[in-house]
PDB file as gemmi writes it, atoms N, CA and C in Angstrom:
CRYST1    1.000    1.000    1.000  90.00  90.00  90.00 P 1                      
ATOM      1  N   UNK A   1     129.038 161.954  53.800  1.00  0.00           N  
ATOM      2  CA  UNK A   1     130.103 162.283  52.872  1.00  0.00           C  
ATOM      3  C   UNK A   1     129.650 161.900  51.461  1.00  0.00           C  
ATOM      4  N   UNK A   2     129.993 162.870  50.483  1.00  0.00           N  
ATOM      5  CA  UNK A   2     129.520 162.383  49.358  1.00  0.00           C  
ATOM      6  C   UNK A   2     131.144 162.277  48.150  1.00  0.00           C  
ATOM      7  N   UNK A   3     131.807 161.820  48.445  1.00  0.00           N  
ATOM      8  CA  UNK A   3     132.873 161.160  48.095  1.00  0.00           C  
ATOM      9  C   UNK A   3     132.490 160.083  47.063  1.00  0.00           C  
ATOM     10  N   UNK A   4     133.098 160.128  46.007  1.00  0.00           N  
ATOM     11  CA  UNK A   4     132.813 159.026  44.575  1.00  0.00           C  
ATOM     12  C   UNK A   4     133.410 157.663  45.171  1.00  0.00           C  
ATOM     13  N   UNK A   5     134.558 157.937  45.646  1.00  0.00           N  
ATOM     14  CA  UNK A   5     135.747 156.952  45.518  1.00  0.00           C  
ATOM     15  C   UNK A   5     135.069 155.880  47.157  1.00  0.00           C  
ATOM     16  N   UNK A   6     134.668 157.090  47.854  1.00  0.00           N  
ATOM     17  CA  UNK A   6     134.139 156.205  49.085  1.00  0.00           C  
ATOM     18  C   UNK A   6     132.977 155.138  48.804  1.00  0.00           C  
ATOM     19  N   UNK A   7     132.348 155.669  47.807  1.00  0.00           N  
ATOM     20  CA  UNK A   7     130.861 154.954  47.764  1.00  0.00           C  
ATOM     21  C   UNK A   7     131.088 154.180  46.862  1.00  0.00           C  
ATOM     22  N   UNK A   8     132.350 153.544  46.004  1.00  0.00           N  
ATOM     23  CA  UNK A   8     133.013 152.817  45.333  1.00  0.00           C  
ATOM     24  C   UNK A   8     133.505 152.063  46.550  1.00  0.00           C  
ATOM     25  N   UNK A   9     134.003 152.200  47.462  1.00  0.00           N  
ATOM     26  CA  UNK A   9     134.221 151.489  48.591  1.00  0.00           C  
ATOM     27  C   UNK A   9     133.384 150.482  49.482  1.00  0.00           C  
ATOM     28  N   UNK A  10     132.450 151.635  49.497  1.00  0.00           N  
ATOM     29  CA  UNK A  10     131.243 150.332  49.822  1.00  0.00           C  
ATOM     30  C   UNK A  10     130.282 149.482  49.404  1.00  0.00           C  
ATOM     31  N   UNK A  11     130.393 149.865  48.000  1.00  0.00           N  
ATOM     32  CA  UNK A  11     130.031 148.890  47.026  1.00  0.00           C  
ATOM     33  C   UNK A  11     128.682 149.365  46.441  1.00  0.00           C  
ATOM     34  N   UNK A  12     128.345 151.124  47.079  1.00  0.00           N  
ATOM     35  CA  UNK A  12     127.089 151.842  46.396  1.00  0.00           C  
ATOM     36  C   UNK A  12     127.166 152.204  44.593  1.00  0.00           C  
ATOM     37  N   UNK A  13     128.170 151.771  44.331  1.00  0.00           N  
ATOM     38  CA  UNK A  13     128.897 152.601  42.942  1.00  0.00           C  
ATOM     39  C   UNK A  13     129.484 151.447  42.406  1.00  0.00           C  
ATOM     40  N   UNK A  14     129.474 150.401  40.917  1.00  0.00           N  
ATOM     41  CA  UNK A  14     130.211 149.496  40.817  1.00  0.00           C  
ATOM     42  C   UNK A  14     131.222 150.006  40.465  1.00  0.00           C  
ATOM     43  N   UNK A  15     132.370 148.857  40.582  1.00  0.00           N  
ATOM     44  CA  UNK A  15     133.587 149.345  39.659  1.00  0.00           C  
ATOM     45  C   UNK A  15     134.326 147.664  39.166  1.00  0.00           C  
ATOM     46  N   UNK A  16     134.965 147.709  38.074  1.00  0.00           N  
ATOM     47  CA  UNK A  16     135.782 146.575  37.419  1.00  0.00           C  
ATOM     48  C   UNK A  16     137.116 146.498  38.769  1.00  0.00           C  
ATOM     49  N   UNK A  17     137.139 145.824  39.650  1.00  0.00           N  
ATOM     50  CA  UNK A  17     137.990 145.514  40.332  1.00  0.00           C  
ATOM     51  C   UNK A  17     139.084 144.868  39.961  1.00  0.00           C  
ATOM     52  N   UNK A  18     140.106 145.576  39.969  1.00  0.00           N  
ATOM     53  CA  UNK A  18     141.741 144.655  40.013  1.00  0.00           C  
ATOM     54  C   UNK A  18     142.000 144.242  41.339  1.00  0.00           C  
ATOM     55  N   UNK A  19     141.800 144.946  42.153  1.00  0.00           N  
ATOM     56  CA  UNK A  19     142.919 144.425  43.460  1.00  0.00           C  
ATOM     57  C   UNK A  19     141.738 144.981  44.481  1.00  0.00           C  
ATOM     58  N   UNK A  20     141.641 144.021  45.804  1.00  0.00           N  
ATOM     59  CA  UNK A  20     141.155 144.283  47.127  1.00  0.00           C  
ATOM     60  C   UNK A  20     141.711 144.020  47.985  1.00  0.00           C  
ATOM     61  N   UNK A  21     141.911 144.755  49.038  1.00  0.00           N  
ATOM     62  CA  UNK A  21     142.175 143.960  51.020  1.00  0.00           C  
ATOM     63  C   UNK A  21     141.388 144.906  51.754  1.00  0.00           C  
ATOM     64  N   UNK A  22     141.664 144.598  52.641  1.00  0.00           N  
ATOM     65  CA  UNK A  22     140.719 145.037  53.944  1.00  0.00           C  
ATOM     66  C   UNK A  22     141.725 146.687  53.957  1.00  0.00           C  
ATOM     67  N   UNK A  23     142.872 147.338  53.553  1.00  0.00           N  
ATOM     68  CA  UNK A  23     143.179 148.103  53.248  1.00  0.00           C  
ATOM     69  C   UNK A  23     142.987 149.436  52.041  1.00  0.00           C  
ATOM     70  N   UNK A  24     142.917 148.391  51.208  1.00  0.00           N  
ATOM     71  CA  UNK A  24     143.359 149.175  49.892  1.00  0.00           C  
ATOM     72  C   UNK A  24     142.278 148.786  48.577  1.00  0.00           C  
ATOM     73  N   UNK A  25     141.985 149.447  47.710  1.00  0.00           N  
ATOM     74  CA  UNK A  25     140.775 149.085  46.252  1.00  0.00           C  
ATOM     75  C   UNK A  25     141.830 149.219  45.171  1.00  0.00           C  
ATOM     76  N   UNK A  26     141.960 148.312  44.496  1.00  0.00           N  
ATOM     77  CA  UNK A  26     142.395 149.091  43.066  1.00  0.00           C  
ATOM     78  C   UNK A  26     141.150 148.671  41.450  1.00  0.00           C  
ATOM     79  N   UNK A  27     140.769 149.332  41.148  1.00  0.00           N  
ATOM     80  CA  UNK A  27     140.134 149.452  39.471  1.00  0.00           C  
ATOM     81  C   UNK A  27     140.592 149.849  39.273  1.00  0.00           C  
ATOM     82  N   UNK A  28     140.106 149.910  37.924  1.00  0.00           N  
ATOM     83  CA  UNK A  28     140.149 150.081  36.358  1.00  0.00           C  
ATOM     84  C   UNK A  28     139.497 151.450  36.109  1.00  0.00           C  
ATOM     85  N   UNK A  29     140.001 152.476  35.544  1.00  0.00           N  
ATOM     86  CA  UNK A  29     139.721 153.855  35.524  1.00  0.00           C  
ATOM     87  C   UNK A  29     139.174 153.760  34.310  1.00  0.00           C  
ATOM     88  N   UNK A  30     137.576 154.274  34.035  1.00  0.00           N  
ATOM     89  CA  UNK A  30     136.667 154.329  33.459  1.00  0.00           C  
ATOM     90  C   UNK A  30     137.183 155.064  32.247  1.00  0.00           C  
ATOM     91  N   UNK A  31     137.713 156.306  32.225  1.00  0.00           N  
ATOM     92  CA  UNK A  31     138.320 157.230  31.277  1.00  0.00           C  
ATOM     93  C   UNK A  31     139.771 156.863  30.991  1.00  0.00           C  
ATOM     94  N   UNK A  32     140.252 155.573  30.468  1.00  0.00           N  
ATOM     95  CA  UNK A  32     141.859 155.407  30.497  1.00  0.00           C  
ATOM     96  C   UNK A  32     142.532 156.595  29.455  1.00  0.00           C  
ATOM     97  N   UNK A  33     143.868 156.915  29.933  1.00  0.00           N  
ATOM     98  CA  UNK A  33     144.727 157.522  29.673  1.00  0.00           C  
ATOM     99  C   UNK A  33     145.631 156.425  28.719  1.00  0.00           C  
ATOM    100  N   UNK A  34     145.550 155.340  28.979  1.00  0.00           N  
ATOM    101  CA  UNK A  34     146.546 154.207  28.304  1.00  0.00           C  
ATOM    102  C   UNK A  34     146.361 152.968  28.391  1.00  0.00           C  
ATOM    103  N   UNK A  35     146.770 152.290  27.850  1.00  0.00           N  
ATOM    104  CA  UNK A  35     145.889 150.302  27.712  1.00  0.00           C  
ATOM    105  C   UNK A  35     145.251 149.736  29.123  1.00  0.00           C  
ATOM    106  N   UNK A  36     146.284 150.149  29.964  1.00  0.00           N  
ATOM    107  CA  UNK A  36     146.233 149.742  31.312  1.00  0.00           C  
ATOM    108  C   UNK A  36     145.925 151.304  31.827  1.00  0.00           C  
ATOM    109  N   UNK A  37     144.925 151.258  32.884  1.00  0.00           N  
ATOM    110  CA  UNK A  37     145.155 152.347  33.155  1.00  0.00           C  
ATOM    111  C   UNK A  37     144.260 151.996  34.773  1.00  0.00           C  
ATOM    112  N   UNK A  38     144.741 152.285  35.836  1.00  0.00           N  
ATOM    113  CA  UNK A  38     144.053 151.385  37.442  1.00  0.00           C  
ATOM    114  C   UNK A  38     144.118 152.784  38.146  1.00  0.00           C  
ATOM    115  N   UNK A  39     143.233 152.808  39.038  1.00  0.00           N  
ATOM    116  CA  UNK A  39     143.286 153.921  39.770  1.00  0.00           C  
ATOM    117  C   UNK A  39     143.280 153.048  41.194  1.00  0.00           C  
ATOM    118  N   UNK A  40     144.373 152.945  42.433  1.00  0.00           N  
ATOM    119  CA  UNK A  40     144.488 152.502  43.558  1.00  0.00           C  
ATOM    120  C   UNK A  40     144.340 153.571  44.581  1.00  0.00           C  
ATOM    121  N   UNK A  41     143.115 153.433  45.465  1.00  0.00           N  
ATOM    122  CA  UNK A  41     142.975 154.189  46.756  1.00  0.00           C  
ATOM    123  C   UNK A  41     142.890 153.717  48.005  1.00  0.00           C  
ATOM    124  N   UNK A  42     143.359 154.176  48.980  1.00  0.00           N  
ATOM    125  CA  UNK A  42     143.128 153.666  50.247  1.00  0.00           C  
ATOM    126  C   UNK A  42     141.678 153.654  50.911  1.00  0.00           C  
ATOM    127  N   UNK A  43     141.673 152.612  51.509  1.00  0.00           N  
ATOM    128  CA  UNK A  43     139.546 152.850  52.066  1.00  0.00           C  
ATOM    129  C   UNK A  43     139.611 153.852  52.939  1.00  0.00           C  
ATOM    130  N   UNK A  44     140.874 153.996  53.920  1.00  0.00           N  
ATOM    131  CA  UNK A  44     140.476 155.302  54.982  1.00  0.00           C  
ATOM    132  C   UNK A  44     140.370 156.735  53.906  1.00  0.00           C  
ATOM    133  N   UNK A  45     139.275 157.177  54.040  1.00  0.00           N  
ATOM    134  CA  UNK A  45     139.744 158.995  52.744  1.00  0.00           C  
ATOM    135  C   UNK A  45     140.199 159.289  53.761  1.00  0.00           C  
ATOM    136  N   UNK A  46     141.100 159.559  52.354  1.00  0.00           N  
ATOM    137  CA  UNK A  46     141.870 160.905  52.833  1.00  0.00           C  
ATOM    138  C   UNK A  46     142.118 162.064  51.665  1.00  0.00           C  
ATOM    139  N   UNK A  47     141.595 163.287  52.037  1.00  0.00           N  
ATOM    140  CA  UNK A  47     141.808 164.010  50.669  1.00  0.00           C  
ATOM    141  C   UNK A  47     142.457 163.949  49.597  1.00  0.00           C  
ATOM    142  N   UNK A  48     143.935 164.321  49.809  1.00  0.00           N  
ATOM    143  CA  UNK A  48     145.071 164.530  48.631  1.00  0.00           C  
ATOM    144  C   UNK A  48     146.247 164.315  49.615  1.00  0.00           C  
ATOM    145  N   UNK A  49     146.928 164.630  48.754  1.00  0.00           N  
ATOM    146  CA  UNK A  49     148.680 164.378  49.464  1.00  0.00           C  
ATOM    147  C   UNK A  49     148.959 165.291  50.261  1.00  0.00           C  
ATOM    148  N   UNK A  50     148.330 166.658  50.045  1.00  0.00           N  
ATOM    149  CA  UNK A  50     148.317 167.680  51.191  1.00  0.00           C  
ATOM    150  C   UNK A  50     148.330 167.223  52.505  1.00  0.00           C  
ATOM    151  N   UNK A  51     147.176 166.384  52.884  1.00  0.00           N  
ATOM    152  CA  UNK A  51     146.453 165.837  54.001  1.00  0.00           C  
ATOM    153  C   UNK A  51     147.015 164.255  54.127  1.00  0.00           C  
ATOM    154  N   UNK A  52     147.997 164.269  53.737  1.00  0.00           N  
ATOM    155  CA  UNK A  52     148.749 162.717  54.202  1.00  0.00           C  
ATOM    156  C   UNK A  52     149.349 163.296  56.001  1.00  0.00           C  
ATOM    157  N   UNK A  53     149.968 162.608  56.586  1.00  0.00           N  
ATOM    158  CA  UNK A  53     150.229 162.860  57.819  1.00  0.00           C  
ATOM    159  C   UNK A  53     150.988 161.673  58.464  1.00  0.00           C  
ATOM    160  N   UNK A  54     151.681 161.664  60.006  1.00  0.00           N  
ATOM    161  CA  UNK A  54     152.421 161.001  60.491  1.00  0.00           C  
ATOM    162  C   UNK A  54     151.464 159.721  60.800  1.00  0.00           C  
ATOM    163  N   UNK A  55     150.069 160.222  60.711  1.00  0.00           N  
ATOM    164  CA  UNK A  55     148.721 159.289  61.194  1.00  0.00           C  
ATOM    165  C   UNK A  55     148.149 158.494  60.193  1.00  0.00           C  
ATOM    166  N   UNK A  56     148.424 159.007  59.186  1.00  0.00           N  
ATOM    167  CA  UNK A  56     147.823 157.852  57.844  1.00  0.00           C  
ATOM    168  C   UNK A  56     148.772 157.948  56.590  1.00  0.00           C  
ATOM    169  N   UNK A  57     149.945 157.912  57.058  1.00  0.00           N  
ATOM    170  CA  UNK A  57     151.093 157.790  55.784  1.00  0.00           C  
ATOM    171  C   UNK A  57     151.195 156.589  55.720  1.00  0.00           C  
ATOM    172  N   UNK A  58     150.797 155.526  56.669  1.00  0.00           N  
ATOM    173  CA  UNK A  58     151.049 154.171  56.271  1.00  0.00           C  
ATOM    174  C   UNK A  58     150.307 153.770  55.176  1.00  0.00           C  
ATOM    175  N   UNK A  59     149.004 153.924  54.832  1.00  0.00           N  
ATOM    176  CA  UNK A  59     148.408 154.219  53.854  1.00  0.00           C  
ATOM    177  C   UNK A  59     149.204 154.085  52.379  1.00  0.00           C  
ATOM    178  N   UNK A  60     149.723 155.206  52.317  1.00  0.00           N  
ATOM    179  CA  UNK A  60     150.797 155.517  51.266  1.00  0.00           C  
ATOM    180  C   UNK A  60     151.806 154.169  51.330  1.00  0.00           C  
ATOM    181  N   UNK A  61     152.704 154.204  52.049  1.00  0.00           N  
ATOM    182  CA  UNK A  61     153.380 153.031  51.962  1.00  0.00           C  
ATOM    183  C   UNK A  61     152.978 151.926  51.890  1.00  0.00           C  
ATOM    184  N   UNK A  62     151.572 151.517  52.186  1.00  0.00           N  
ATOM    185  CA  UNK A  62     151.240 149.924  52.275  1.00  0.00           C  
ATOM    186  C   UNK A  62     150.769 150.227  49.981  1.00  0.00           C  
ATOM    187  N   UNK A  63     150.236 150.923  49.995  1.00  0.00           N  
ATOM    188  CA  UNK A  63     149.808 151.382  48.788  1.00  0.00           C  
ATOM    189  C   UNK A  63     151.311 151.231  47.356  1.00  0.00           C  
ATOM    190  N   UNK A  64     151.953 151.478  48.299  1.00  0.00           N  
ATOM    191  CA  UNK A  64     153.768 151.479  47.076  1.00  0.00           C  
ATOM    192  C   UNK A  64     153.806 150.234  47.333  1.00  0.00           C  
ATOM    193  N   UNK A  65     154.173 149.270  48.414  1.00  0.00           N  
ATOM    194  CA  UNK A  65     154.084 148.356  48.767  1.00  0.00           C  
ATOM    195  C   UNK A  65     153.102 147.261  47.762  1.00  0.00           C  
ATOM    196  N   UNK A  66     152.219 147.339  47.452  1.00  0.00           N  
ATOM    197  CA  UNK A  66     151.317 146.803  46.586  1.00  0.00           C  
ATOM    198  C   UNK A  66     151.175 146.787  45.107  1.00  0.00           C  
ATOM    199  N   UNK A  67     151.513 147.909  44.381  1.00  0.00           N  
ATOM    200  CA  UNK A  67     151.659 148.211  43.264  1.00  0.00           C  
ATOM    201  C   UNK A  67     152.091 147.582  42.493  1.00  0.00           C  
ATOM    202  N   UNK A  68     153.335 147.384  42.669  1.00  0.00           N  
ATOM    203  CA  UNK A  68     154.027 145.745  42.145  1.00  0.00           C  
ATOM    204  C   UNK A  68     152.902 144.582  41.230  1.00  0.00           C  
ATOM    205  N   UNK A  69     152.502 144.647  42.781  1.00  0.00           N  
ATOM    206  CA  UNK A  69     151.630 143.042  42.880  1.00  0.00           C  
ATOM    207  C   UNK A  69     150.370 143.442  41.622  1.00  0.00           C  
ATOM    208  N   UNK A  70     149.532 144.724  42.159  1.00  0.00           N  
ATOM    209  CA  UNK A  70     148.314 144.891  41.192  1.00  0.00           C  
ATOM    210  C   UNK A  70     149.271 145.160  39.763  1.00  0.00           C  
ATOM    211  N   UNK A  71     149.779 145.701  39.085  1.00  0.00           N  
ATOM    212  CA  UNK A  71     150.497 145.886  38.116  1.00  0.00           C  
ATOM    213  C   UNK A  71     150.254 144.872  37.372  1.00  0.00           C  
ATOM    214  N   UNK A  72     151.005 143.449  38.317  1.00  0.00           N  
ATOM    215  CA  UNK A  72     151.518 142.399  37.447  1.00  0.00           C  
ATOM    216  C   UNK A  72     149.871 141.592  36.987  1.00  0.00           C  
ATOM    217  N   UNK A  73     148.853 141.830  38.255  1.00  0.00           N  
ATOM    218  CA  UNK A  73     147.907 141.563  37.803  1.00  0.00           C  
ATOM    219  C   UNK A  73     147.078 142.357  36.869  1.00  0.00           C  
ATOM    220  N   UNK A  74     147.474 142.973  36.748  1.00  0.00           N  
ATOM    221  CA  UNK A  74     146.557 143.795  35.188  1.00  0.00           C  
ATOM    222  C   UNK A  74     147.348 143.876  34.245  1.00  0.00           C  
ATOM    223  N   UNK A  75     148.443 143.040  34.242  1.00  0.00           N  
ATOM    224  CA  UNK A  75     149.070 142.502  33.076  1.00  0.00           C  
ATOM    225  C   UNK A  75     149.863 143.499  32.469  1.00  0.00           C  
ATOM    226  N   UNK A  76     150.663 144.086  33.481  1.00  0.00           N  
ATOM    227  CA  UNK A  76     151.026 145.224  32.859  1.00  0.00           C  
ATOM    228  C   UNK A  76     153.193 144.586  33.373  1.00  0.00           C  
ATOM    229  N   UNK A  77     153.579 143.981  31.980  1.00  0.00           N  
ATOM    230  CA  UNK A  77     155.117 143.298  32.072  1.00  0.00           C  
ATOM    231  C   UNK A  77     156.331 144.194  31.392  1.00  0.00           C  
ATOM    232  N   UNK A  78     156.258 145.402  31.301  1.00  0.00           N  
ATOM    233  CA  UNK A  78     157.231 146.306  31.061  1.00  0.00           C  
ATOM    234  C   UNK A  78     157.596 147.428  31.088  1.00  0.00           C  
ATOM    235  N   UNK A  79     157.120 147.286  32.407  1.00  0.00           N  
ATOM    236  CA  UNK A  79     157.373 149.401  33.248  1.00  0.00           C  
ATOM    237  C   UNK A  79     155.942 149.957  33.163  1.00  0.00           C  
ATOM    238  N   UNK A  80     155.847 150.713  33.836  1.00  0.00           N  
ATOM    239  CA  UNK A  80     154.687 151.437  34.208  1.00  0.00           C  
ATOM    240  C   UNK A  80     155.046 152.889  34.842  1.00  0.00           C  
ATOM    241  N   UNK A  81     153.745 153.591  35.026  1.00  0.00           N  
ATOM    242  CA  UNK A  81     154.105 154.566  35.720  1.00  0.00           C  
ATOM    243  C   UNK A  81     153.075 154.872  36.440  1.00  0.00           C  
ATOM    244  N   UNK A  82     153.123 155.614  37.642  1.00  0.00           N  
ATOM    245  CA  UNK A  82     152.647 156.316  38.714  1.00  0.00           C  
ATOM    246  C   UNK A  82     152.261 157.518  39.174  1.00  0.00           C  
ATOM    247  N   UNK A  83     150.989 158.129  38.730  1.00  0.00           N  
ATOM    248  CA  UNK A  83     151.030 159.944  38.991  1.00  0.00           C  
ATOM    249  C   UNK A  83     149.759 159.418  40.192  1.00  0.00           C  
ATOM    250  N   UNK A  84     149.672 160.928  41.172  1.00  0.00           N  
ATOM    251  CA  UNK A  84     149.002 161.178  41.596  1.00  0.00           C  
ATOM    252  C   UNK A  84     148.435 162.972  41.770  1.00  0.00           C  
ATOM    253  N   UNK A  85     147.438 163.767  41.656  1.00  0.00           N  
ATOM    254  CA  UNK A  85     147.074 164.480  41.200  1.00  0.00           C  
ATOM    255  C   UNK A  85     146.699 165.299  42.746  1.00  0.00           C  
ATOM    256  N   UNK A  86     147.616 166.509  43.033  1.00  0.00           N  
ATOM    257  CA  UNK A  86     147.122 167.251  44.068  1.00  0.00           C  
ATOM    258  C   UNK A  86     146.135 168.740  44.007  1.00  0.00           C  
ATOM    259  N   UNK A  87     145.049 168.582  44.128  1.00  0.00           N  
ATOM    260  CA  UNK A  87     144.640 170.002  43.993  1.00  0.00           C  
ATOM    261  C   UNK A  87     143.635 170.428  42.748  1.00  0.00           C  
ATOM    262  N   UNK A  88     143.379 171.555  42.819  1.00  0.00           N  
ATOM    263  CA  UNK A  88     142.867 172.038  41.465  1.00  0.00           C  
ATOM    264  C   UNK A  88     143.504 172.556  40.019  1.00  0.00           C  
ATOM    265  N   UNK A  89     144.973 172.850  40.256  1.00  0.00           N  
ATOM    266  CA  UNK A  89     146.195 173.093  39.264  1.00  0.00           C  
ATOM    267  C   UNK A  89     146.468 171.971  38.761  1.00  0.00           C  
ATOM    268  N   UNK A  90     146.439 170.903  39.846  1.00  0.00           N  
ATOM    269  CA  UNK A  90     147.160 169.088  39.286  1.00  0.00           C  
ATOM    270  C   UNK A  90     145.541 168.538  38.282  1.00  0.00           C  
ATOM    271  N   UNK A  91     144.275 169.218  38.896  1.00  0.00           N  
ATOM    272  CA  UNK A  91     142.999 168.781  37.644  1.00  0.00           C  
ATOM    273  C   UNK A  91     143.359 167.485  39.155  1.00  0.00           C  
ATOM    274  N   UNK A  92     142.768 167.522  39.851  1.00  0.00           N  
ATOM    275  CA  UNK A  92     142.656 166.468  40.691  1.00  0.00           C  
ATOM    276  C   UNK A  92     140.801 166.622  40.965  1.00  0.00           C  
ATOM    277  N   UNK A  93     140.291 165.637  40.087  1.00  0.00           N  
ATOM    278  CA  UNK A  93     138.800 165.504  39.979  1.00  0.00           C  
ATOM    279  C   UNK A  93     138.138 165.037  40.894  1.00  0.00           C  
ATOM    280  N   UNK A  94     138.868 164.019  41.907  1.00  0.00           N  
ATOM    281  CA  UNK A  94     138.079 163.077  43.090  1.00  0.00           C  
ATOM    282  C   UNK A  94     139.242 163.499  44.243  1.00  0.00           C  
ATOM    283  N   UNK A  95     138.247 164.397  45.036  1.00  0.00           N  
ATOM    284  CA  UNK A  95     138.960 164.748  46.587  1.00  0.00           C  
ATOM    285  C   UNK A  95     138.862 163.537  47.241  1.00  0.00           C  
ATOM    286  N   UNK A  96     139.606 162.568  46.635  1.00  0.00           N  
ATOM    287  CA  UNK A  96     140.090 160.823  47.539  1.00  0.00           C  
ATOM    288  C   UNK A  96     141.193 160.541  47.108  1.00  0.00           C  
ATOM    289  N   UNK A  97     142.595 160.562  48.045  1.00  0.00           N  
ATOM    290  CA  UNK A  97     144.003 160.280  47.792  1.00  0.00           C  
ATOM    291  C   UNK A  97     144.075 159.162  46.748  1.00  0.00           C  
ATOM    292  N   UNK A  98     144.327 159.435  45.261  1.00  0.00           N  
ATOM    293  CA  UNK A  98     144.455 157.993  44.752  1.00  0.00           C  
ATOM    294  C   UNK A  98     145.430 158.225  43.604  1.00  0.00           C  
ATOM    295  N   UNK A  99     146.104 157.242  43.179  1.00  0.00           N  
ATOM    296  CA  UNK A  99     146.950 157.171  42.599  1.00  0.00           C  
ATOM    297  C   UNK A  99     147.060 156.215  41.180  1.00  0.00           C  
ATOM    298  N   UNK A 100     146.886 156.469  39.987  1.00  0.00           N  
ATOM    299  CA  UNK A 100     146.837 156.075  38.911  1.00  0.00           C  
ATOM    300  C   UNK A 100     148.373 155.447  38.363  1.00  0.00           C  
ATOM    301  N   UNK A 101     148.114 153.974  37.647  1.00  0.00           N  
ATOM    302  CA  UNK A 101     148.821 152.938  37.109  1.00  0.00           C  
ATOM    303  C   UNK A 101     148.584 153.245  35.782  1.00  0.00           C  
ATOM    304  N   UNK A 102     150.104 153.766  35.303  1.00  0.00           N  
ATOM    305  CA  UNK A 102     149.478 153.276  33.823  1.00  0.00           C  
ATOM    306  C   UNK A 102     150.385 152.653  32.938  1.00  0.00           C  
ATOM    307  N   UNK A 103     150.174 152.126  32.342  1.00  0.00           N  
ATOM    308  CA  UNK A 103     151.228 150.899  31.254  1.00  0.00           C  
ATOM    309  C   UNK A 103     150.551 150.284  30.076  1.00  0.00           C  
ATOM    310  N   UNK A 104     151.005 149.156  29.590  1.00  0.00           N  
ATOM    311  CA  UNK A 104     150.352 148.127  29.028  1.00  0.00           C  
ATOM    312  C   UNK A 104     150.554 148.540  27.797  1.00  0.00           C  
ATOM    313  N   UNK A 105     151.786 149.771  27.406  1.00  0.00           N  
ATOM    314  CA  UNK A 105     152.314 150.119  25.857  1.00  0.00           C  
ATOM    315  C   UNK A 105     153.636 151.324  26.435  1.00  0.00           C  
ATOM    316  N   UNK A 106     153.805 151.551  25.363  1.00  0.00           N  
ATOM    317  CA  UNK A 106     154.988 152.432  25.438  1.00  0.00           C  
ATOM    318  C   UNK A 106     154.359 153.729  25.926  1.00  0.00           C  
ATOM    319  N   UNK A 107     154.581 154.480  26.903  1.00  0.00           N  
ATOM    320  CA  UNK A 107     153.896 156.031  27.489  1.00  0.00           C  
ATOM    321  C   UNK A 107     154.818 157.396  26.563  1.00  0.00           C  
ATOM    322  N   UNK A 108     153.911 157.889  26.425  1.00  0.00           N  
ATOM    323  CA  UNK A 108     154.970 159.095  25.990  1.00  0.00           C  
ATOM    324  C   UNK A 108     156.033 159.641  27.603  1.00  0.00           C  
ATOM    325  N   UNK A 109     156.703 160.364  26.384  1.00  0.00           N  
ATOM    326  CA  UNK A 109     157.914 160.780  28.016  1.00  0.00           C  
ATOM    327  C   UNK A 109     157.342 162.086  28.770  1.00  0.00           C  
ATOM    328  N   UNK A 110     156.507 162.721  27.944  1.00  0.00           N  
ATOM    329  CA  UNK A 110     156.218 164.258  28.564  1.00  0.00           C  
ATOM    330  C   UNK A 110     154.121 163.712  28.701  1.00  0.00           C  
ATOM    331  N   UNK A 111     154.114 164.287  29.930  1.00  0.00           N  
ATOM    332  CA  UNK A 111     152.460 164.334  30.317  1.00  0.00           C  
ATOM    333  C   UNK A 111     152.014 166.165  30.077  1.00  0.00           C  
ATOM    334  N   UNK A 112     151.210 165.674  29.307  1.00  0.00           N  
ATOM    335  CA  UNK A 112     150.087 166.922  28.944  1.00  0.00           C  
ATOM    336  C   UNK A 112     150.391 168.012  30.370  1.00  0.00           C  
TER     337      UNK A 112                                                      
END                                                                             
């Protein structure tokens, strides 16, 4: 598999780490969109949200479940927000389910 986000997983690819478990990665997104800006993926790939399922939606939920926590550790203390990018219309660049944090200033209200 030649997956970015996987080989960030196994440690072939560095990355500025915010958050680890035996579940879940979260960094620091190389190209930020905003002060804070974390990209959190699950280690099992899984494509996009298309390909979520009754078999690895826990994934997703352990992932909401967490957010909180990495947030507060990247210092991000007054709202944030949450996109995730399906497809080639959404400009979804890495076929690896992941989901971008962003905060750490005021966001505009409308996304490009």
């Amino acid at each position: 598999m030649d997956c970015l986000f996987c080989k960030i997983i196994k440690g072939e690819i560095p990355s500025s780490k915010v958050y680890e478990d035996e579940k879940i990665l979260a960094f620091n997104d190389i190209n930020p969109e905003a002060k804070v800006h974390v990209l959190v993926i699950p280690k099992e790939h899984i494509c996009c949200v298309d390909m979520v399922n009754k078999d690895n939606s826990h994934n997703v939920s352990y992932i909401f479940e967490k957010i909180p926590e990495i947030a507060k550790i990247a210092g991000i203390t007054n709202g944030y927000r949450v996109i995730t990018n399906c497809g080639e219309d959404a400009c979804q660049s890495v076929k690896h389910l992941h989901f971008h944090i962003l905060g750490g200033e005021k966001l505009p209200e409308h996304i490009r």
